[in-house]
N, C-alpha and C positions, 0 to 999 in steps of 0.2 A: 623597560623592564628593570628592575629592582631587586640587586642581588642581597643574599642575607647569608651571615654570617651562619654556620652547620653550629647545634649544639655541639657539646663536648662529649659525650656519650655518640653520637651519631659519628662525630669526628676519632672518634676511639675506633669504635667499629670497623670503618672503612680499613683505621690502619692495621689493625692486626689481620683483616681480609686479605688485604693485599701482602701484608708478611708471611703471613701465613703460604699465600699463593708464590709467594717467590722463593722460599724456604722449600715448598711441594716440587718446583721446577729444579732446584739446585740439588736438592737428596731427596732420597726416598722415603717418605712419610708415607703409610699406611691406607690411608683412607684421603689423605690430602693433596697428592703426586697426579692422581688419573683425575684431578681438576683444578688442577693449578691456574692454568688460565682463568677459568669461571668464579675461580677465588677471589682476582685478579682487579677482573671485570665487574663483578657483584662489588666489592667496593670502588672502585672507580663509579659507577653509576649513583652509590649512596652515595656519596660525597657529592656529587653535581646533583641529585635529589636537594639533601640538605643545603646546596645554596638557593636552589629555584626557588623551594618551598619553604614559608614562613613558618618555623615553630618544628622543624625536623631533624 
């Protein structure tokens, strides 16, 4: 298998997902708090998408 480097948009994403999500667990965000984990998780899964998948 043939790992591939994540675009930069794709590698942006993940990270603000997951700041986002650790920002929601640490204070109260509005709309961001009651899913923090899933914030979390949703980028963690893009990131390892973007390595598997060529051109993500």
């Amino acid at each position: 298998m043939k790992l591939n480097a994540p675009k930069n948009i794709t590698w942006w994403i993940a990270v603000v997902l997951g700041v986002l999500g650790i920002l929601g667990n640490l204070m109260t965000l509005p709309f961001v708090s009651g899913f923090a984990f899933w914030f979390v998780a949703l980028g963690f899964v893009l990131l390892a998408l973007g390595t598997f998948l060529k051109g993500l």
